[in-house]
N, C-alpha and C positions, 0 to 999 in steps of 0.2 A: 351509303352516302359517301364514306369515304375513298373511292374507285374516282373518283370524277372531281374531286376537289383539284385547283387551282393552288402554287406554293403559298398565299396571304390566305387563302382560304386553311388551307392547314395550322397556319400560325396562330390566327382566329378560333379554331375548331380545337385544340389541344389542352387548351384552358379551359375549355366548357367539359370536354372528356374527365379531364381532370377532376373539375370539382362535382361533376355529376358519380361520379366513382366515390370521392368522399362522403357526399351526400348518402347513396346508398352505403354504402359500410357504416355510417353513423348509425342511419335508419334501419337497419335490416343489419348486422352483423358482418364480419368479416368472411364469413363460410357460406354468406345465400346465394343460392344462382344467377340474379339480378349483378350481384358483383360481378361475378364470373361473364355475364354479358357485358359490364363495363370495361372489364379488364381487357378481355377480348378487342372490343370497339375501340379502347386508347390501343392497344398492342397491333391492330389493323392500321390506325393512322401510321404509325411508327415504322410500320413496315412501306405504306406509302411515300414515306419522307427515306426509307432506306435508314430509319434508325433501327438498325438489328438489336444491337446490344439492348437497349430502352425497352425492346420489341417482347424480346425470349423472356424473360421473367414474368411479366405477365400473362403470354402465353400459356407460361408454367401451372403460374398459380390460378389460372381460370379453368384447365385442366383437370388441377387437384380437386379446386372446387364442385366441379358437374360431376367428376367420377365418384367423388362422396356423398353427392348429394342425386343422383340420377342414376348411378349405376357406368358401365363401362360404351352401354350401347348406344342409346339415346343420339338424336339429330342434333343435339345441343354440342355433346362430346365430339362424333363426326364433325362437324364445324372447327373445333377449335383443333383438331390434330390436322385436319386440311391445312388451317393458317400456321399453325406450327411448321408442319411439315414444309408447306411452301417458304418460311421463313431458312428451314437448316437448310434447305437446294440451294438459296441466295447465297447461304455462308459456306459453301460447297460441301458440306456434311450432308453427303447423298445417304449414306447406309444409315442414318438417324434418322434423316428424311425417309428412305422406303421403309422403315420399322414402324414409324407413325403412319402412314399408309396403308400396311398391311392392317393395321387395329380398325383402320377408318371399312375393312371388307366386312 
């Protein structure tokens, strides 16, 4: 969904991320994978909008999330080391980038 947003559609859209991420972590804890999909989904807009910094920590912690809770292999993991990974290229931090890469093989 967020590939094709419009900039008033992002500004719309970031607030709804936002509180649906609360939402689950209220409901479901702070460690469930459901977050870890939220975190992902706000940290994708972010990257849309070219907010890196915003972007990487949740990244981060959606990361920590699936590899504790799914293991290191999972499609869920692959996912988020892609957006990661596409995130360090933007910040020119290639050799962090292909390290998350090589894990995504």
């Amino acid at each position: 969904m967020t590939g094709k947003l419009t900039q008033g559609q992002y500004t719309k859209a970031e607030p709804l991320y936002q509180r649906s991420l609360k939402i689950w972590e209220k409901t479901l804890g702070a460690d469930h994978p459901d977050v870890a999909t939220s975190l992902n989904n706000l940290a994708t807009l972010y990257c849309n909008e070219k907010k890196y910094a915003k972007a990487e920590p949740l990244h981060q912690r959606a990361l920590k999330i699936w590899e504790k809770a799914l293991g290191p292999n999972p499609p869920a993991v692959a996912n988020v080391l892609e957006g990661y990974a596409d995130l360090l290229n933007k910040r020119g931090r290639y050799r962090e980038a292909a390290s998350l890469h090589a894990r995504e093989e």
